[in-house]
C-alpha positions, 0 to 999 in steps of 0.5 A, a space after each residue: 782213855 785215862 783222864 789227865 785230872 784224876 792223873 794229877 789228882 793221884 799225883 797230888 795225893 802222893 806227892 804233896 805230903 812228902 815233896 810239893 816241889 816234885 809234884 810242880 815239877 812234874 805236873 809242869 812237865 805234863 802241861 808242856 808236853 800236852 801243850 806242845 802235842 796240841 802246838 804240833 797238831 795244829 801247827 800240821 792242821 794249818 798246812 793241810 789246810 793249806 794244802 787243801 787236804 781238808 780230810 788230813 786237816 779235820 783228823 788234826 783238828 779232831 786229835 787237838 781237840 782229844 789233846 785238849 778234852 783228855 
């Protein structure tokens, strides 16, 4: 699994002599996508939960937390 801190820290290198703006842009669009797969998978956690599917529910939690560690 590729760490998301040495992911932007290549981008930065690249990016931030030629065009810092580009690097914003993108590492904002990392942020949101991680963001939102984490929103996702807790939002499904919640109804398994719900639902009393309490080994659906631990396999949601277990990938928002990969989500977050990544």
């Amino acid at each position: 699994m590729v760490n998301i801190e040495v992911i932007i820290h290549v981008l930065w290198c690249v990016f931030v002599t030629s065009n810092s703006l580009v690097f914003l842009q993108l590492t904002h669009n990392i942020f949101d996508f991680v963001l939102n797969l984490w929103n996702n998978q807790m939002s499904r956690f919640d109804e398994y939960l719900t639902q009393s599917e309490l080994q659906n529910a631990h396999m949601m939690l277990e990938y928002a937390h990969l989500t977050l560690k990544g």
